[in-house]
N, C-alpha and C positions, 0 to 999 in steps of 0.2 A: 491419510486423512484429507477431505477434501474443506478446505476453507474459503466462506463464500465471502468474505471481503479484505482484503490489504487495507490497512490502514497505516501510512507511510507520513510521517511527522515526526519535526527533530524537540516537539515541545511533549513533555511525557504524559502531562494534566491535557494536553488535547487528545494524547493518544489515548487515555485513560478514559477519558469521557464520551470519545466519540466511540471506544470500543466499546465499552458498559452501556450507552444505548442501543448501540447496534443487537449486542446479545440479549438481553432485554427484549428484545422484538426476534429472537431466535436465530438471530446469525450467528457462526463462525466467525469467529474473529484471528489474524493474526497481524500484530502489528511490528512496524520496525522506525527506528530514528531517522535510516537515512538511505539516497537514493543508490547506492554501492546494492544496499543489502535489499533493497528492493528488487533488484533487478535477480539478487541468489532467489528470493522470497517466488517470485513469479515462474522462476526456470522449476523451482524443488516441490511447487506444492500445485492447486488444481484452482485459483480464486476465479470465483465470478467476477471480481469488479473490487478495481482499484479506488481508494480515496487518498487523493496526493496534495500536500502542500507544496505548491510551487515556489518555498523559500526552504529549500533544505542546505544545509552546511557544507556537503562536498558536492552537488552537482546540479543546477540550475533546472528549477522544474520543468520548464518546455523542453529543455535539451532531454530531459528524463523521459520526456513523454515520447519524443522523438525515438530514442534510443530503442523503449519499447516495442514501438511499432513495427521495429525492424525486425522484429520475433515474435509478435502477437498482435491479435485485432484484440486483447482485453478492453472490456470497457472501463474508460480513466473518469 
């Protein structure tokens, strides 16, 4: 399955709300709490485009963003 946006947040009512609008307007949604599993999230599935809070609990968003890019041009 291809999912057209990551939504990466450790607060579950953002994750909740930013997914429920998103699909709402027809996207694919899959979401995750935290930058670990973001990075499983990016490798395992096909997203157009990441949406990241850069205060996550196990790994500091710009280092996350960092991280990524050393595996992907996804847009963050």
């Amino acid at each position: 399955m291809i999912n057209d946006v990551l939504v990466v947040d450790d607060d579950a009512s953002i994750r909740k709300t930013v997914s429920t609008g998103l699909q709402a307007r027809n996207f694919s949604v899959i979401t995750t709490p935290n930058g670990n599993r973001a990075i499983e999230e990016i490798n395992q599935n096909q997203a157009k485009v990441v949406v990241l809070d850069l205060g996550l609990p196990d790994v500091d968003g710009i280092d996350l963003v960092r991280t990524i890019r050393t595996f992907s041009n996804i847009p963050i």
